[in-house]
C-alpha positions in Angstrom: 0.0 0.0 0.0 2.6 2.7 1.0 4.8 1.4 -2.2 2.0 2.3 -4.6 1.5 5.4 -3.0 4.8 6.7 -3.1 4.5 5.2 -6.6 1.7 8.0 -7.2 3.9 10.4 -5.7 6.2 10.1 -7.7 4.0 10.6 -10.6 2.9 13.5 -9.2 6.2 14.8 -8.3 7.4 14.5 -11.8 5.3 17.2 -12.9 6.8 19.7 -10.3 9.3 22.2 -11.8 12.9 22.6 -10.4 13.6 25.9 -8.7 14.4 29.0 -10.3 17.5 31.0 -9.3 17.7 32.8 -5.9 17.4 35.9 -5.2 17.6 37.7 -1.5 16.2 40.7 0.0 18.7 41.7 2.4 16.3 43.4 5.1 16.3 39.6 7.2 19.6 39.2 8.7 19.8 35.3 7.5 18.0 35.9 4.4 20.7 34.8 1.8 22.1 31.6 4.3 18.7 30.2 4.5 18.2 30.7 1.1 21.0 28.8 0.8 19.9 26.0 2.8 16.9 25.7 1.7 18.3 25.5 -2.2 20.0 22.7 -0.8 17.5 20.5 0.2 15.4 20.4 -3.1 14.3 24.3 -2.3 11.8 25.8 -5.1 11.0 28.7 -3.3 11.2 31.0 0.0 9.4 34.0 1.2 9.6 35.8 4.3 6.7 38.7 5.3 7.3 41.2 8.1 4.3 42.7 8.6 2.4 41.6 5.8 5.9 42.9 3.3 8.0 40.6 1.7 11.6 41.4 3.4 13.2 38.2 2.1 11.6 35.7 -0.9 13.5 33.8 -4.0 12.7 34.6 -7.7 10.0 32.9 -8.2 7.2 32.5 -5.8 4.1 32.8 -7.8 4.6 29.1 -9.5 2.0 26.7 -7.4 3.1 24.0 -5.9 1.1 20.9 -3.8 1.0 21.6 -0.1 0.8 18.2 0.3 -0.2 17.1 4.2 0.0 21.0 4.6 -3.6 21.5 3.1 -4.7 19.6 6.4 -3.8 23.2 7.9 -7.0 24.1 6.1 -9.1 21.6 7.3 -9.0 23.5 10.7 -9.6 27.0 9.6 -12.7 25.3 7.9 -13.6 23.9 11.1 -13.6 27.1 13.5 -15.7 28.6 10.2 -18.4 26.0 10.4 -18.4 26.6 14.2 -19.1 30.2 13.4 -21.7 29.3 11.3 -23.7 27.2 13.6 -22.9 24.2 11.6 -21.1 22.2 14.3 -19.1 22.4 17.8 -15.8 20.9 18.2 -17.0 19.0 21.3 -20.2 17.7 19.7 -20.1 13.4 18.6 -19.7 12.7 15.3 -21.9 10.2 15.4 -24.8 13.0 15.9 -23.7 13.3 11.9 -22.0 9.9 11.0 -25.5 7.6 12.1 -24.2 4.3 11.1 -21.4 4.5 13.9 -24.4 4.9 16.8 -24.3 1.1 16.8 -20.3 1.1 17.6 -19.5 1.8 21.4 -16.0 3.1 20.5 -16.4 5.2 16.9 -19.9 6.6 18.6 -17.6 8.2 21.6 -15.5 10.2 18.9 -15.7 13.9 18.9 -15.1 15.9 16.1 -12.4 17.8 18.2 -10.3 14.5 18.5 -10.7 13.7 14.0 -8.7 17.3 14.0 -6.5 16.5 16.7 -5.3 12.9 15.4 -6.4 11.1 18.4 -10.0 9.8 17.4 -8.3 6.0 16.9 -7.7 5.5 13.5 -4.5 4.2 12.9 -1.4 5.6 11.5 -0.5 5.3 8.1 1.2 6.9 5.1 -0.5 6.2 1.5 -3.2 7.1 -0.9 -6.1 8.2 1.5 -9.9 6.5 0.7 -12.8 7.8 -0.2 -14.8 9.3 2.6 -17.4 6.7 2.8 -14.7 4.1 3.0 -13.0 5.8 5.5 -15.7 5.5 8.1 -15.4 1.7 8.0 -11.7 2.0 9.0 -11.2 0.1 12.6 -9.8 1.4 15.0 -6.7 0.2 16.8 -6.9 3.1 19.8 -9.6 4.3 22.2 -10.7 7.7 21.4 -8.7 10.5 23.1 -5.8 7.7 24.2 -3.0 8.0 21.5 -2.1 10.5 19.0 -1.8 8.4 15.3 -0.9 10.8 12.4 -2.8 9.8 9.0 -5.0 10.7 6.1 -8.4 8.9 7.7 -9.7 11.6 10.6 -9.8 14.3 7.8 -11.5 12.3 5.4 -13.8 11.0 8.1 -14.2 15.1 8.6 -14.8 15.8 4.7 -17.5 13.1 5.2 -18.7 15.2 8.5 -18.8 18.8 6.3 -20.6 17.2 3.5 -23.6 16.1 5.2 -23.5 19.3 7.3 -23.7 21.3 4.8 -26.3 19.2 2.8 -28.5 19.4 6.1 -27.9 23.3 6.2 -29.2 23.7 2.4 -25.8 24.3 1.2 -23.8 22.4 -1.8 -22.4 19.6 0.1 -18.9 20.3 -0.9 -16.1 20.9 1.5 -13.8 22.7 -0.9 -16.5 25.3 -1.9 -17.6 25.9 1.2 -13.7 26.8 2.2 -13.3 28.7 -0.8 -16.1 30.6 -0.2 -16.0 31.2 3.4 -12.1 31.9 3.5 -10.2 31.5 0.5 -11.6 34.3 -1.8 -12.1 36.5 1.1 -8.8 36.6 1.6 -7.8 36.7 -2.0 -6.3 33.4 -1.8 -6.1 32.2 -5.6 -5.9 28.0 -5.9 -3.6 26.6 -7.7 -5.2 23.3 -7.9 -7.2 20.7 -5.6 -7.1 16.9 -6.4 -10.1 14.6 -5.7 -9.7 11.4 -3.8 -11.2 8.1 -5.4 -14.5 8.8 -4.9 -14.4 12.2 -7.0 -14.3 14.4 -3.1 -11.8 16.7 -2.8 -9.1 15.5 -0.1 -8.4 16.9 2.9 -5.4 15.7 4.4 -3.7 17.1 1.1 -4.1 17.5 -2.4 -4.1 21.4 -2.9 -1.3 23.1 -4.9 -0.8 27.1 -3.7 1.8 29.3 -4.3 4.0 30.9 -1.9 2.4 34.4 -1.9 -1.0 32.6 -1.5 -0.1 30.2 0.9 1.2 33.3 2.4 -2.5 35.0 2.8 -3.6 32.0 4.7 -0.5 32.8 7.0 -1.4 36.2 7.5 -4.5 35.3 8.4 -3.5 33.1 10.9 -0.7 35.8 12.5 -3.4 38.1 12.8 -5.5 36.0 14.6 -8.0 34.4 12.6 -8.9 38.5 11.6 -9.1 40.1 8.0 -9.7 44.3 8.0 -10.1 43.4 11.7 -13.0 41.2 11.1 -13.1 37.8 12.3 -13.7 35.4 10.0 -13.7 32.4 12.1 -15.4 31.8 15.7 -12.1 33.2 18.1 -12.2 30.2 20.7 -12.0 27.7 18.3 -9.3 29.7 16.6 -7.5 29.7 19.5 -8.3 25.8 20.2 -5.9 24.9 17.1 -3.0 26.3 18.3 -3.2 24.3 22.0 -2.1 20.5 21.8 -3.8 17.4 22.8 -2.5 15.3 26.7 -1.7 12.7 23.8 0.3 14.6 21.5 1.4 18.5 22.7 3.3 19.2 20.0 0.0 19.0 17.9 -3.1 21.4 18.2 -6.1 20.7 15.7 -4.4 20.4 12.1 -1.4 23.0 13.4 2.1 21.6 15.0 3.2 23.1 17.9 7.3 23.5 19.0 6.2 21.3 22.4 7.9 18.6 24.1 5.9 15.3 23.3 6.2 11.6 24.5 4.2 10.6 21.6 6.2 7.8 19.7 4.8 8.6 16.3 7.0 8.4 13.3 6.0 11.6 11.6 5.7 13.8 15.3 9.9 12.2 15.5 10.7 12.7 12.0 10.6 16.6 12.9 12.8 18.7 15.6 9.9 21.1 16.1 9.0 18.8 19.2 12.4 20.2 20.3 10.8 24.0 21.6 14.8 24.9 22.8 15.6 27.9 21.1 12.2 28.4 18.5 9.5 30.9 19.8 6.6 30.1 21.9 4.3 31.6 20.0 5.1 29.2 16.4 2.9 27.4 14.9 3.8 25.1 11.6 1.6 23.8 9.1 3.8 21.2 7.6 3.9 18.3 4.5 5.8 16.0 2.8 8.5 17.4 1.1 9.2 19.8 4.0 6.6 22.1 2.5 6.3 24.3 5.4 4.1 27.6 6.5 5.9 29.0 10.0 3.7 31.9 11.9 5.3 34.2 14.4 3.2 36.4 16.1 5.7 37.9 18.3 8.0 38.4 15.4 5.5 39.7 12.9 6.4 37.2 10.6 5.2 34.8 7.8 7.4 32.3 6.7 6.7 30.0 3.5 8.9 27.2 2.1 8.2 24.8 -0.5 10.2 22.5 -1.8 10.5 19.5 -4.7 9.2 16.0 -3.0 11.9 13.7 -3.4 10.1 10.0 -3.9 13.2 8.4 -4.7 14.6 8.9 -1.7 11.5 8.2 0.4 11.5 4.8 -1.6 14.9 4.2 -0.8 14.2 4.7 2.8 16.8 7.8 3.0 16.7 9.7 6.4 15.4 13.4 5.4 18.0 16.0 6.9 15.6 18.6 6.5 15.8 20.9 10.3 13.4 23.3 10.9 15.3 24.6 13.8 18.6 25.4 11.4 16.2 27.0 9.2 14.7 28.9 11.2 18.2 29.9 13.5 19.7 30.7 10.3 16.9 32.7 8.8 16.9 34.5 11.8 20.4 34.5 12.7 20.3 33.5 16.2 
């Protein structure tokens, strides 16, 4: 299964350009060395914002480019929308939605707080996601709320959640339009491209291409606090719930990692130093994918920081160790 996925990946990948040359704004103290660094592990492109400006950026960052697991970001901005919008709670079963899991002790005792916060039960995995329907008949190998397991299934099981929401609330039962409309275009956000999964839905736990200076909106957005002209767009307390980490899994809020100290043993929360918070803000969050596609927010720096970068399938196929660091990025960017 993960074979054929990467398999697709690679596909995929093929059709991603190599990046353009560099070139660096020299208002960022690390500007040109992360630049650097980021060229060097299969960079395509960089851009910094200070206050909403671009004080650092490469040459071309207006070329989308899949987000991959990054779109799941999305997937929680959509959520604290919908809560606005009286079309669900975070606390609320998702069985009150999902009726053929009322029969199941365990799937009917899953919130839709825990599907965004990886700890609903499903189990971990890398590969193509399924379909939404198909993704409700998954089993569960954890009791929901026990153990934090990283994978595509909660946020399909969510699309599955939004759709008949929105069908209930007289609205076209599709999750992408519904984001698009509520956020996206709002914020001028222009898509690059959205793949479906196999049963023609768009996929949430990736799947949309952005550029940089979009993906950079949706960062903006975020570092002002879930505001646009000073308007929120989102309910505020469940804005602020997706930046605060689960007991099972700190360094992971709802779709957003966190630079916390974590005893979860799951291979993509290890694969990252984020989990180390020595020396990186408080105040970070990271919406992160394969690739080391990457959107860092800091607040208390006034910055937006996008990087995006060619996904190299050979070497995940070839079981070579990433040596991607978010922390030497980030200390060199910002020359600490």
């Amino acid at each position: 299964m993960i074979a054929r996925h990467l398999l697709v990946l690679a596909a995929a990948a093929a059709t991603i350009p190599l990046p353009a040359s560099a070139t660096a704004s020299e208002t960022i103290p690390g500007c040109a060395a992360a630049i650097a660094y980021s060229n060097a592990n299969r960079g395509l492109a960089l851009l910094v914002l200070r206050d909403g400006e671009a004080v650092c950026e490469t040459e071309d960052t207006a070329t989308p480019h899949e987000l991959w697991s990054g779109t799941k970001s999305l997937v929680g901005l959509m959520a604290a929308a919908a809560v606005q919008d009286g079309l669900l709670t975070l606390d609320e079963s998702a069985a009150a939605t999902i009726t053929e899991w009322r029969g199941d002790p365990e799937k009917a005792a899953i919130t839709l707080r825990q599907l965004l916060a990886m700890t609903s039960g499903q189990p971990s995995a890398v590969g193509r996601p399924q379909g939404y329907a198909a993704s409700l008949d998954i089993a569960l190998t954890a009791k929901p709320g026990a153990k934090f397991q990283y994978g595509p299934t909660p946020l399909q099981i969510f699309g599955e959640v939004m759709r008949r929401k929105l069908a209930a609330a007289g609205q076209a039962p599709d999750p992408r339009r519904y984001l698009e409309r509520r956020l996206l275009t709002p914020l001028g956000v222009r898509v690059g491209g959205w793949r479906n999964g196999p049963d023609g839905h768009p996929l949430m736990p990736q799947g949309l291409a952005l550029a940089a200076t979009e993906w950079a909106k949706i960062g903006e957005f975020v570092r002002l606090g879930g505001r646009s002209g000073g308007k929120p767009l989102v309910d505020e307390t469940t804005f602020a719930a997706l930046f605060r980490g689960s007991e099972a899994n700190p360094a992971y809020g709802l779709t957003w990692w966190l630079p916390r100290a974590t005893a979860s043993d799951d291979p993509v929360t290890r694969s990252t130093d984020i989990i180390d918070p020595a020396g990186l803000p408080a105040d970070l969050v990271v919406a992160a994918g394969a690739g080391d596609q990457r959107l860092y927010v800091i607040p208390s720096l006034r910055l937006t920081i996008v990087r995006q970068a060619r996904l190299d399938v050979a070497a995940m196929l070839a079981g070579r160790e990433d040596e991607w660091s978010d922390k030497r990025f980030l200390s060199t960017l910002l020359a600490q």
